[in-house]
N, C-alpha and C positions, 0 to 999 in steps of 0.2 A: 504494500500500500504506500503510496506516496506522501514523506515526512507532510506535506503541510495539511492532504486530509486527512491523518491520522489526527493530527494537533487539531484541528476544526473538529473533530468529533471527541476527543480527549475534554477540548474545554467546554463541548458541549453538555457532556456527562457531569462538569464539575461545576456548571451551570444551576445542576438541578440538582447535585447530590448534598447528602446531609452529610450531620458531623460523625460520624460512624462511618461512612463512605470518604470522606475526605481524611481523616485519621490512618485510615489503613495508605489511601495513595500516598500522603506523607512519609508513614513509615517505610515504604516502597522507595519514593527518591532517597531520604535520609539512609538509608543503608546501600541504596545505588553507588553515592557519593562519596559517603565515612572514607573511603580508600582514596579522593580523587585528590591528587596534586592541587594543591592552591597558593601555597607561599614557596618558601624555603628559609630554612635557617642561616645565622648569621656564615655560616661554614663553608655553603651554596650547595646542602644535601635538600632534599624534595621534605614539605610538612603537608603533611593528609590536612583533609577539613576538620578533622578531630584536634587533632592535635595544636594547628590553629585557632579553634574554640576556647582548648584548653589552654593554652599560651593568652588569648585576650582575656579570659577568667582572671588568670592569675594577675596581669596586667593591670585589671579593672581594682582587684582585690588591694594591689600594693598601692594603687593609687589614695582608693578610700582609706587606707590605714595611714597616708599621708608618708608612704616608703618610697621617697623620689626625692631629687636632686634640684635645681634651677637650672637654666642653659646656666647663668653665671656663675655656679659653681661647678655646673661640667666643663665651660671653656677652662674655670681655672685650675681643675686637677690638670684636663687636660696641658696646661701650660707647664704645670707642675711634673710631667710625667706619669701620674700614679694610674 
């Protein structure tokens, strides 16, 4: 079948379907995807969309604890070597 009436009848479906129906297609992409390339690490190895997620969690988390620096005290370790 051809990708775009597949997709015209895909969103046709999610047009009319409930949250019972649209839970299960989520779980469907969400576990299609968990595997797919989306970043990569500082290193330049490949980060899954999981791991990704997990990496902005923690991000988020350090952030609200107030576990962060200023540019002006990163330029100045930076200056500093450390």
């Amino acid at each position: 079948m051809e990708a775009v009436i597949l997709k015209n009848k895909i969103q046709s479906y999610l047009d009319n379907a409930d949250e019972r129906v649209l839970a299960i297609v989520n779980g469907v992409f969400e576990n299609y995807y968990k595997d797919e390339t989306v970043a990569f690490h500082p290193d330049g190895t490949p980060m899954s969309r999981h791991e990704y997620k997990v990496a902005l969690d923690t991000a988020e988390e350090q952030i609200n604890n107030g576990d962060f620096i200023s540019v002006e005290e990163f330029e100045q370790q930076k200056i500093m070597g450390n």
